[in-house]
Structures are given as structure tokens and as C-alpha cells.
Backbone as ProteinMPNN parsed JSONL, in Angstrom:
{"seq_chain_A": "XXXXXXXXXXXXXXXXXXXXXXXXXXXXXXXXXXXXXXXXXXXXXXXXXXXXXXXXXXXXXXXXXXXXXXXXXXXXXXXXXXXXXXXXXXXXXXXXXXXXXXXXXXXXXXXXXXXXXXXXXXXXXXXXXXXXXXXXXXXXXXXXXXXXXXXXXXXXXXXXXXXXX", "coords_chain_A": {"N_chain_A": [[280.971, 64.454, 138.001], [277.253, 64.715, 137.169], [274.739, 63.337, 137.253], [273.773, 61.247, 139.615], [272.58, 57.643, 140.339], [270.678, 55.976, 142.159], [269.481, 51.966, 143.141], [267.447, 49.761, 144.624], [268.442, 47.195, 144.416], [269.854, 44.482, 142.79], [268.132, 43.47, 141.239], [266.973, 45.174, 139.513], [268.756, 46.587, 137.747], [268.256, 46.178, 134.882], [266.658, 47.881, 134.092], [267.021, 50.238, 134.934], [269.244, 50.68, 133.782], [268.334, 51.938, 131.575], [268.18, 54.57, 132.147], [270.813, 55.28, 131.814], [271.837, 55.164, 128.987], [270.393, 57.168, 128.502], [271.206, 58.983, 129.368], [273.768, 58.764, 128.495], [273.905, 59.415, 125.679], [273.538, 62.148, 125.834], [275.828, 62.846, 126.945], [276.436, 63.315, 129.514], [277.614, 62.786, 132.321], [277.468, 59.919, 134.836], [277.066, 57.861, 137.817], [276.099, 54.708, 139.337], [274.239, 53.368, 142.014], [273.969, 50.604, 144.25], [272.201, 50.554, 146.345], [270.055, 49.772, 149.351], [267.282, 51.602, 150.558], [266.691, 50.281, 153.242], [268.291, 48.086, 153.889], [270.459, 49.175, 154.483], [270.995, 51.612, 155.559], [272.792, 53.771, 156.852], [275.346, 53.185, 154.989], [274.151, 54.264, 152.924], [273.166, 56.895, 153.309], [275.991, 58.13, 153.752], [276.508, 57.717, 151.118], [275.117, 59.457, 149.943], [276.261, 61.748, 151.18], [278.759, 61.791, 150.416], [278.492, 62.093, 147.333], [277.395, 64.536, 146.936], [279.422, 65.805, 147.542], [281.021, 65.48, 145.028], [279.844, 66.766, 143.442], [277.918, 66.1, 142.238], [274.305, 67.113, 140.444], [271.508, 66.281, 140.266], [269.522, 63.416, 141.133], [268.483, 60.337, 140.693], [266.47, 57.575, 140.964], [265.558, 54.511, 141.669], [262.882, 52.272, 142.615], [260.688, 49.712, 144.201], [257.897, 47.89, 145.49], [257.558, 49.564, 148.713], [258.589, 51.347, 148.166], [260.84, 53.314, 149.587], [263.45, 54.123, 148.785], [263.949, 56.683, 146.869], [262.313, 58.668, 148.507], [263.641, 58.283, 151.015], [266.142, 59.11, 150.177], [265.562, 62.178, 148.837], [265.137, 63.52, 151.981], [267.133, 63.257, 153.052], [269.039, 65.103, 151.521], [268.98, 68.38, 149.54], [269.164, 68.04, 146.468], [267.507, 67.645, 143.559], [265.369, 65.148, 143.317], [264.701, 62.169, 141.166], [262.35, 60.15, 140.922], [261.392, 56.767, 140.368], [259.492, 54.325, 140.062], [259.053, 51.025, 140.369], [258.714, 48.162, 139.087], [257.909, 45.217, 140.689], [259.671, 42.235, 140.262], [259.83, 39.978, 141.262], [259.07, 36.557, 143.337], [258.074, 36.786, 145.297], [256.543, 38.836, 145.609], [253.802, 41.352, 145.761], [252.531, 41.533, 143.683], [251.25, 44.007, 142.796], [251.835, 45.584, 140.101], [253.952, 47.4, 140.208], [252.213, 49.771, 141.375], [252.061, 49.893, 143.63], [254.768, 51.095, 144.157], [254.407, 53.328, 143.265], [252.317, 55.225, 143.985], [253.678, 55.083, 146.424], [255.847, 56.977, 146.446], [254.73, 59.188, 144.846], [253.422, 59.721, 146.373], [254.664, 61.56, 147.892], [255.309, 63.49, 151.686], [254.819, 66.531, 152.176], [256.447, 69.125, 151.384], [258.762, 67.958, 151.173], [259.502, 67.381, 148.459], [259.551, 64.355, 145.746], [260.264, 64.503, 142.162], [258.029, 62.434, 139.751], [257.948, 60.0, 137.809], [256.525, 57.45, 135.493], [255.596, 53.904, 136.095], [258.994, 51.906, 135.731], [260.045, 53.483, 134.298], [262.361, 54.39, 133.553], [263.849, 56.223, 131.202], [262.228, 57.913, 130.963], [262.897, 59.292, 133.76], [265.729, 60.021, 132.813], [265.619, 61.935, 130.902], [263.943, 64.1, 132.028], [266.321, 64.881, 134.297], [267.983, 65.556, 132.499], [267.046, 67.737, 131.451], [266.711, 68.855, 133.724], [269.208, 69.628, 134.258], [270.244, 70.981, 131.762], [269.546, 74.255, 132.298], [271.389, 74.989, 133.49], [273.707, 74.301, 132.234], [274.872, 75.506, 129.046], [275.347, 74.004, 126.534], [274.413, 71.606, 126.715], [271.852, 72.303, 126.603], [271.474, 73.414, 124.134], [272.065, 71.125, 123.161], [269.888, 69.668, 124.235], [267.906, 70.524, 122.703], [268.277, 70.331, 120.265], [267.724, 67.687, 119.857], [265.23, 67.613, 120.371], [263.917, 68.836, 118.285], [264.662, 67.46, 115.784], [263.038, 65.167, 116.802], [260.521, 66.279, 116.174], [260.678, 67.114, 113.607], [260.833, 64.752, 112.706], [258.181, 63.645, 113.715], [256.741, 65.351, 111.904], [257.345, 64.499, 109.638], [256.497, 61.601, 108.826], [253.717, 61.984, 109.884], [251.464, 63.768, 108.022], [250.639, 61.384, 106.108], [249.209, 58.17, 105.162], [248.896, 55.162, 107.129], [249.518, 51.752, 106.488], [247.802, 49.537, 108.278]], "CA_chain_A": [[279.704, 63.738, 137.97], [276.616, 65.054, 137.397], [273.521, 62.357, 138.122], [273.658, 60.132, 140.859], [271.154, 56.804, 140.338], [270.519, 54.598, 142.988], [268.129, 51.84, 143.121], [267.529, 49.368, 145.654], [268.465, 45.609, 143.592], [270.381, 44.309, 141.288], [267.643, 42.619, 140.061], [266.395, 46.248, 138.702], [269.838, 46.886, 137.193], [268.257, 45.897, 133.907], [265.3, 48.993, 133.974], [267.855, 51.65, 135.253], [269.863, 50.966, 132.474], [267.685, 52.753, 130.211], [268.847, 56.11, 132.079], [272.199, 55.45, 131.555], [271.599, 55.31, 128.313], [269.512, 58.383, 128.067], [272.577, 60.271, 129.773], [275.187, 58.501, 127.831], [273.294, 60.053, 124.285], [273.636, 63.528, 125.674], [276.866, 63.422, 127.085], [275.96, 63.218, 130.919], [278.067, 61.909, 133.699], [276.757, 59.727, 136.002], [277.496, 57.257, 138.433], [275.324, 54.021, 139.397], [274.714, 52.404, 143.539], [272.624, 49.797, 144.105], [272.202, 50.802, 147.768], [268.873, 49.635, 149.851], [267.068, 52.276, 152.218], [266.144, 49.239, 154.632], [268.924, 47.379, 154.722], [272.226, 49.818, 154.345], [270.659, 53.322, 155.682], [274.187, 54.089, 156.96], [276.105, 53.382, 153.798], [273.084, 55.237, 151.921], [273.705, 58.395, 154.13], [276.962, 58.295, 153.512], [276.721, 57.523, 150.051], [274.322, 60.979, 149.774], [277.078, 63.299, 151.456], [279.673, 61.903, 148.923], [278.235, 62.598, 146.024], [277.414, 65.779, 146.894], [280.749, 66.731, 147.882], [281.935, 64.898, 144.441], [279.331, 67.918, 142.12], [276.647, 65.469, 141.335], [273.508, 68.071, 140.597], [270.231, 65.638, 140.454], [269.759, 62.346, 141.825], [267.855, 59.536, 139.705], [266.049, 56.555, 142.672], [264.224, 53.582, 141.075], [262.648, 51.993, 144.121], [259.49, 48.963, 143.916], [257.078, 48.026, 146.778], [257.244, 50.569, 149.346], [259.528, 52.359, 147.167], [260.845, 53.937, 150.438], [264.605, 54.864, 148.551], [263.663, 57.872, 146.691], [262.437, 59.741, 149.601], [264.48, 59.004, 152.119], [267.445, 60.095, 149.921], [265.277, 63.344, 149.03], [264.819, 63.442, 153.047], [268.624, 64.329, 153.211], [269.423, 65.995, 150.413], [268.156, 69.557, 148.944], [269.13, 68.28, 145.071], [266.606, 67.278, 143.09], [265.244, 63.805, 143.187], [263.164, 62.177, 140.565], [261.93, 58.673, 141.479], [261.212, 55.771, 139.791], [258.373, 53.767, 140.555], [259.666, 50.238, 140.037], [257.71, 46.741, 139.325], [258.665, 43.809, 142.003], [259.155, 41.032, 139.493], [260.394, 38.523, 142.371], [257.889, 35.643, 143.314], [257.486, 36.892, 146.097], [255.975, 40.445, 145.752], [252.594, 41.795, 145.737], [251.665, 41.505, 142.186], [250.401, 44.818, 142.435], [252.324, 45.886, 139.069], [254.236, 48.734, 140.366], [251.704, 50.489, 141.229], [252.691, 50.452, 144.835], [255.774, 52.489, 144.6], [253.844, 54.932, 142.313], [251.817, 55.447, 145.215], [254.835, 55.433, 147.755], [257.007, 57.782, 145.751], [254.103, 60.695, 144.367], [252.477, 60.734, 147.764], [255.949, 62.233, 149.397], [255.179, 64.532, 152.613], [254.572, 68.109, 151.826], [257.704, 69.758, 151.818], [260.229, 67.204, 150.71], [258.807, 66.522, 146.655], [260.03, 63.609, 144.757], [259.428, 64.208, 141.055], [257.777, 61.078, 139.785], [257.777, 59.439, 136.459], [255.84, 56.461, 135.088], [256.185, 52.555, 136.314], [259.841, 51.616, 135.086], [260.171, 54.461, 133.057], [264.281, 55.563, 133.718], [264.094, 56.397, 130.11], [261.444, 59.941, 131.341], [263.739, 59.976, 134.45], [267.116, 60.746, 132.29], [265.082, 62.795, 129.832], [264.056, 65.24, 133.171], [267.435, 65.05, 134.404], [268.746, 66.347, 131.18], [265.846, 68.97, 131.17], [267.339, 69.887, 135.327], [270.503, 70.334, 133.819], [269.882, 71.674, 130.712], [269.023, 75.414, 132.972], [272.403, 75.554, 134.002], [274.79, 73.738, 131.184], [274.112, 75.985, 127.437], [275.969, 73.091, 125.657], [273.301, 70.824, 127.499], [270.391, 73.338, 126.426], [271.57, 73.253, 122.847], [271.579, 69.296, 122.67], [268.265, 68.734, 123.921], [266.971, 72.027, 121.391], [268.593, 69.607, 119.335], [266.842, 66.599, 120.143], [263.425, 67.617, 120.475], [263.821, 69.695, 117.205], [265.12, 66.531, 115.622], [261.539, 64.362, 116.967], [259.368, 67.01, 115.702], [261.074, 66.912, 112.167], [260.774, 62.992, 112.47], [257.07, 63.38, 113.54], [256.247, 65.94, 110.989], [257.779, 63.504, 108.242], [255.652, 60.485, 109.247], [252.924, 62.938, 110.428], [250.155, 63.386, 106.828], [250.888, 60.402, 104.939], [248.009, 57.275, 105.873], [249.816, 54.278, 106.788], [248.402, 50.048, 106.372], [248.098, 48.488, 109.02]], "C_chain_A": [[278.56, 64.741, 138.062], [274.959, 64.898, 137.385], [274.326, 61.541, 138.835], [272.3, 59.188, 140.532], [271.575, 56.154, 141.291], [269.217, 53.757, 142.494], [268.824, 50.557, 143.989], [268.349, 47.771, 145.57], [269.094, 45.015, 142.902], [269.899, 43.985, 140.551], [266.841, 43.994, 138.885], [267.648, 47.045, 138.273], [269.532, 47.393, 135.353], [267.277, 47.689, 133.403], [266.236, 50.27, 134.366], [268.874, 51.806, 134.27], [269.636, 51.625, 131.195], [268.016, 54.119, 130.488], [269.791, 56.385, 131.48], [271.932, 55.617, 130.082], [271.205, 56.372, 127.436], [270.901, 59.424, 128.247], [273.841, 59.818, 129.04], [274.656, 59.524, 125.785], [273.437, 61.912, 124.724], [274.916, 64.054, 126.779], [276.948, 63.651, 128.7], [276.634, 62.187, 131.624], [277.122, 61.105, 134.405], [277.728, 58.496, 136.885], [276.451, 56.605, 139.125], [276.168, 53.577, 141.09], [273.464, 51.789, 143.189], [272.777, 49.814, 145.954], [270.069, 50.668, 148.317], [268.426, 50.463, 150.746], [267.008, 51.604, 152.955], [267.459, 48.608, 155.064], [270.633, 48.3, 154.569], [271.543, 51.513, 154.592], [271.846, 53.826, 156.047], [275.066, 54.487, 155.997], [275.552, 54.358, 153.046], [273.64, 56.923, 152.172], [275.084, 58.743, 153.534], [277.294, 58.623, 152.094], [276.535, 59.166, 149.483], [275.002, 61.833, 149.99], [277.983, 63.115, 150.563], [279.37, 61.952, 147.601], [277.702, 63.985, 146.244], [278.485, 66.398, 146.995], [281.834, 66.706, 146.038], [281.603, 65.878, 143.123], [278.126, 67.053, 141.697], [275.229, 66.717, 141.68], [272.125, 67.457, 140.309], [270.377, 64.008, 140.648], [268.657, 61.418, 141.245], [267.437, 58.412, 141.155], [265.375, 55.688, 141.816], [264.304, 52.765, 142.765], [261.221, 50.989, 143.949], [259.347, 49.227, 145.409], [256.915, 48.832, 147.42], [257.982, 51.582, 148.641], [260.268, 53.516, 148.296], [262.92, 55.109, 149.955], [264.79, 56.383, 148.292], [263.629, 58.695, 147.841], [262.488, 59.5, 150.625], [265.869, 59.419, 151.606], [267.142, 61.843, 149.781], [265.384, 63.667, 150.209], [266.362, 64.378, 153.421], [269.368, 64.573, 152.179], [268.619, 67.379, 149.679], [268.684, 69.213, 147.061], [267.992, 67.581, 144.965], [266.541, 65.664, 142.912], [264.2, 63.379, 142.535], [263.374, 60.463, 140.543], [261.037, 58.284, 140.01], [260.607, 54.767, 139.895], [258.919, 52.17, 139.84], [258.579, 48.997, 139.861], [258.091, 45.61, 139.716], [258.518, 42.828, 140.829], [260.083, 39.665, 140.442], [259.088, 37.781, 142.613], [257.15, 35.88, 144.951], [256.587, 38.477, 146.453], [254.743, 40.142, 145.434], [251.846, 41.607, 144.256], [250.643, 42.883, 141.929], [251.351, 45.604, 141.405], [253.154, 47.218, 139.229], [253.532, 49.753, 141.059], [251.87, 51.379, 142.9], [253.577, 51.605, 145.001], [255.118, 52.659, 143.517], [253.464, 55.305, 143.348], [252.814, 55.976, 146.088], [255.674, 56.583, 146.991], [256.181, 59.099, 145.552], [253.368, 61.049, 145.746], [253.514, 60.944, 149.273], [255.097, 63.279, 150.263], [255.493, 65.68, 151.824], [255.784, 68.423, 151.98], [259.095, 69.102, 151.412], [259.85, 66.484, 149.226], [260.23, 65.514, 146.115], [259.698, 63.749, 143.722], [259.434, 62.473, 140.641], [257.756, 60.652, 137.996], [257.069, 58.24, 136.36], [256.432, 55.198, 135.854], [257.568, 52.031, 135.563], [260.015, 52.534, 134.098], [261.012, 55.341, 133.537], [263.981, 56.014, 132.835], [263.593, 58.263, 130.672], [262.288, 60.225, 132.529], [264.963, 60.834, 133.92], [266.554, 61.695, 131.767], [264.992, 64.209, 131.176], [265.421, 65.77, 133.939], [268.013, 66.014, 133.822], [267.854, 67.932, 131.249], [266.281, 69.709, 132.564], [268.228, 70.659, 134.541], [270.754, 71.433, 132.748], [269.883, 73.409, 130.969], [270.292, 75.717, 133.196], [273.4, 75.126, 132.731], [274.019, 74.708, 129.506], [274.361, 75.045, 126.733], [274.634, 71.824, 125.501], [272.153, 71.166, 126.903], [270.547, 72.903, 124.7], [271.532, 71.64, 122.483], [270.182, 68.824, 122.456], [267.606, 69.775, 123.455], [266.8, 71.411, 120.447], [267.775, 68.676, 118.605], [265.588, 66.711, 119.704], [263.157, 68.388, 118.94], [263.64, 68.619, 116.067], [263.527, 65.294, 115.543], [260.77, 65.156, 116.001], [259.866, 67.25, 114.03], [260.135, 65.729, 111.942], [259.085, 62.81, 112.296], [256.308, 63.864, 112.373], [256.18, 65.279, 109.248], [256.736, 62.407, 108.131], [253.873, 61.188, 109.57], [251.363, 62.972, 108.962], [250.325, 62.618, 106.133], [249.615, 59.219, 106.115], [248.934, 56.162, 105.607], [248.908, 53.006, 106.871], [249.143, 49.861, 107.683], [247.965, 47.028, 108.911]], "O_chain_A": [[278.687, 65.631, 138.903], [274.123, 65.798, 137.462], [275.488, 61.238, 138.564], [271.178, 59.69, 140.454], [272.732, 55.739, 141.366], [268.271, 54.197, 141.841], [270.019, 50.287, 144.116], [268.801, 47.262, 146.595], [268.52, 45.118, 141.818], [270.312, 43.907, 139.394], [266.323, 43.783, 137.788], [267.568, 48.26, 138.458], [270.063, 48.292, 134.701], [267.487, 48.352, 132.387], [265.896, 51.352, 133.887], [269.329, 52.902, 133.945], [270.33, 51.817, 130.196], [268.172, 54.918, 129.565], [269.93, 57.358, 130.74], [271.703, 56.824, 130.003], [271.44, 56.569, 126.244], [271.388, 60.284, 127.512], [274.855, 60.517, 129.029], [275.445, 60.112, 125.046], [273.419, 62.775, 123.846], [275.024, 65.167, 127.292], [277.865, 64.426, 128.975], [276.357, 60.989, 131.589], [275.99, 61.55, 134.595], [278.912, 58.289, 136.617], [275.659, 57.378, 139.664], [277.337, 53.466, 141.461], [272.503, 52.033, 142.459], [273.481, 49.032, 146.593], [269.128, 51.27, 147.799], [268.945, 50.352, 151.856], [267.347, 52.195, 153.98], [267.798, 48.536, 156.246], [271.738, 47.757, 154.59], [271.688, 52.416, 153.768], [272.068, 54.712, 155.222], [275.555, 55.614, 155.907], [276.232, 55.24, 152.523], [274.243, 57.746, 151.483], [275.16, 59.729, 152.801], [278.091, 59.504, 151.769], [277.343, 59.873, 148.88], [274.833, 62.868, 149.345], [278.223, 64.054, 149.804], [280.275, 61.808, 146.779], [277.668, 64.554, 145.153], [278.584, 67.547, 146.565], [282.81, 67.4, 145.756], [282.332, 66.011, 142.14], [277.416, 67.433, 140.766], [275.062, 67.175, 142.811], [271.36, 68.381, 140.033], [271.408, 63.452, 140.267], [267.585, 62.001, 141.411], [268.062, 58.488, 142.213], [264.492, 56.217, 141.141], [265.175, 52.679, 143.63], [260.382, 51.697, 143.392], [259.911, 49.969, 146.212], [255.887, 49.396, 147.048], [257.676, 52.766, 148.777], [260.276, 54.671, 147.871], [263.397, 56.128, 150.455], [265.421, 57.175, 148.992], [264.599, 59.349, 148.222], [261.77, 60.058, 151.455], [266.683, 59.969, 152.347], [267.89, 62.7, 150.251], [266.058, 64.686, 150.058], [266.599, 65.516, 153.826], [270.495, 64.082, 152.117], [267.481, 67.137, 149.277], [268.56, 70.194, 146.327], [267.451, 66.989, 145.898], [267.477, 65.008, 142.454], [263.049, 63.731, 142.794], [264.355, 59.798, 140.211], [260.433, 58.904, 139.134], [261.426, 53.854, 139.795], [259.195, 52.251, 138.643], [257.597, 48.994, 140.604], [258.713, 44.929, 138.901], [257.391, 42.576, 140.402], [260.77, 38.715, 140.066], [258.049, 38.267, 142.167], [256.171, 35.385, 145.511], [256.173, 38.907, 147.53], [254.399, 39.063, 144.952], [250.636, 41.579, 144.03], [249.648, 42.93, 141.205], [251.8, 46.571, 142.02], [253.011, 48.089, 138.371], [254.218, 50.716, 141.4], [251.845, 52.555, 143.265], [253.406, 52.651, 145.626], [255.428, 51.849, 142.643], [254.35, 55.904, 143.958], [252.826, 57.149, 146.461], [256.404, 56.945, 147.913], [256.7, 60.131, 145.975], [252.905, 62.119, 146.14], [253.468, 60.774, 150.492], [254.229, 63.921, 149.672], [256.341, 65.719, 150.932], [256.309, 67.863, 152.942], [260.205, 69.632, 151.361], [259.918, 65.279, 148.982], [261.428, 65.795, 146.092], [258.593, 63.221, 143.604], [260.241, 61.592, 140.936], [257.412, 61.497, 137.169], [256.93, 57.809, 137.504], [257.592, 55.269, 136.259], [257.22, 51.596, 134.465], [260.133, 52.129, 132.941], [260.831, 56.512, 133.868], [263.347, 56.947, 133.328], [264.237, 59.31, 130.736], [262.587, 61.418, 132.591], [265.249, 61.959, 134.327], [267.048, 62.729, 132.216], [265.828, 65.111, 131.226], [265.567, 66.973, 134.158], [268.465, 67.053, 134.305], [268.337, 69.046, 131.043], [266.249, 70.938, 132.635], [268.168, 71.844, 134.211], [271.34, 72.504, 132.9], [270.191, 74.054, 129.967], [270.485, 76.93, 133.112], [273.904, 76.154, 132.278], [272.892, 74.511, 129.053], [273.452, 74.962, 125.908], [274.124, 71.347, 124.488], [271.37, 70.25, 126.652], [269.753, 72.135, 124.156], [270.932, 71.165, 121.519], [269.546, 68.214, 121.597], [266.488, 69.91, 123.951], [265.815, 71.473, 119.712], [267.31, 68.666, 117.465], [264.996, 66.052, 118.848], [261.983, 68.424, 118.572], [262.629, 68.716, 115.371], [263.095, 64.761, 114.522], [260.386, 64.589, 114.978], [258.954, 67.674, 113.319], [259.092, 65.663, 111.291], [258.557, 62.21, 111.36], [255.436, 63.187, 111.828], [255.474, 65.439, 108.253], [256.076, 62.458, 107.093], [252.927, 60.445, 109.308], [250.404, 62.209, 109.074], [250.166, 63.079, 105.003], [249.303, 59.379, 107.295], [249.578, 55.97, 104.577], [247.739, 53.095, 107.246], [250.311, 49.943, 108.063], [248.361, 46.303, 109.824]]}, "name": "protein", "num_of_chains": 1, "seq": "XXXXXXXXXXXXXXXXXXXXXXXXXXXXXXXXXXXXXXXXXXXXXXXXXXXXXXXXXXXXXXXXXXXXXXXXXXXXXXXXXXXXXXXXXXXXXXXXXXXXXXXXXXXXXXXXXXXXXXXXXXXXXXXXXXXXXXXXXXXXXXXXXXXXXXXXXXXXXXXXXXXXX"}
């Protein structure tokens, strides 16, 4: 294994699925919990020393409202954690569109960083992931050389031509 996602819900199963996704296109292990910091900090803990022991090398968190998952898994762990700012769509949340955990997640304590990505946006979490890994895997490096080589064709094609709207 080499991501770890948690996120706190099942009902945000559907929005973390876009990592998987991202890591299933470039060939990337992972392994999905739906573990709550509030109500399973025990299991969580636990969860955090076994996947480290198991090789996982960055750690994926989608997390709404206080968004408190992310960093308290960064909290005990030295791999990299890049959070996921989530949007409460239960009837009973804040209606503040996410914006909460953006807030709770980019304004980690000095010393323990969460990288942060957009509201619901696994899709830029896997992509960074891939870009951790990428430093250590060449096979990894050469995919997403691949990739991005691949866009910039695509854009360049589409790129001087005037299109109708």
C-alpha cells in the first residue's frame, strides 16, 4: 500500500471516490477507512500505526465542519497529509459550503502542516499524492511526465482555433 484515505462518513464516500480513481489511473495502491476523529479516536490511532507499519507513504483525509480528521491524523504521524476540505450536505449542518473545514484544515498549528486542496476536490488530492510519490517511484515519475505531457498536447490542439459558443 501506498496512500491511506480516511474520511470521516459514509455519506462522503461518494467525493473520495474521485481519488481512488485518480490513483487507480496511475497505478497506485491504496486503501480506504471511513474512521471519525470524534467518535473512534482509539480505532483512528490505531488505524495510523497500522498503516504505517503496512508501507503506506502519504495519507489522503477528507474531513467537513470542523474538519478536525486531517490534523489529528497529521498530529500522529510524520507522513505527509493532504486534507480535504469537505461540504456537510446533511440537513443539519451549517450551510457554510465547506468553507468551514477549509478554514479548519489550512489554519493547522505551526509545526504540524496539512497540505490543503480545494472544497471536495479528492481529484487535486490524488493528483499531489501522485506528485509525493512520484520523487521516490521513477516508473511513477515517468507516468505523470506522461500525463501532463499528454494535457499540454491536448491543450495545445484545442489551444488557436476560435470556438461557437
Amino acid at each position: 500500500m501506498k496512500v491511506a484515505i480516511f474520511f470521516g462518513s459514509p455519506s462522503d464516500r461518494e467525493t473520495m471516490k474521485k481519488a481512488v480513481s485518480v490513483l487507480t489511473d496511475f497505478g497506485v495502491e491504496y486503501e480506504a477507512y471511513i474512521l471519525s476523529a470524534h467518535r473512534a479516536g482509539k480505532l483512528l490511532t490505531s488505524t495510523i500505526e497500522k498503516i504505517e507499519k503496512s508501507g503506506a507513504e502519504v495519507i489522503i483525509a477528507g474531513a467537513g465542519l470542523s474538519a478536525a480528521l486531517p490534523g489529528v491524523i497529521a498530529a500522529q504521524t510524520v507522513l505527509p497529509v493532504i486534507g480535504v476540505p469537505l461540504e456537510c450536505v446533511s440537513e443539519k449542518s451549517n450551510g457554510l459550503g465547506g468553507m468551514d473545514a477549509l478554514l479548519s484544515i489550512v489554519q493547522m498549528p505551526s509545526k504540524i502542516p496539512v497540505a490543503t486542496v480545494g472544497i471536495n476536490n479528492a481529484k487535486n488530492a490524488a493528483y499531489l499524492a501522485v506528485q509525493i510519490l512520484a520523487v521516490k517511484y521513477p516508473e511513477l515519475h515517468s507516468k505523470l511526465v506522461e500525463f501532463r505531457n499528454k494535457m499540454a498536447d491536448e491543450a495545445a490542439e484545442n489551444g488557436g482555433r476560435g470556438v461557437k459558443l
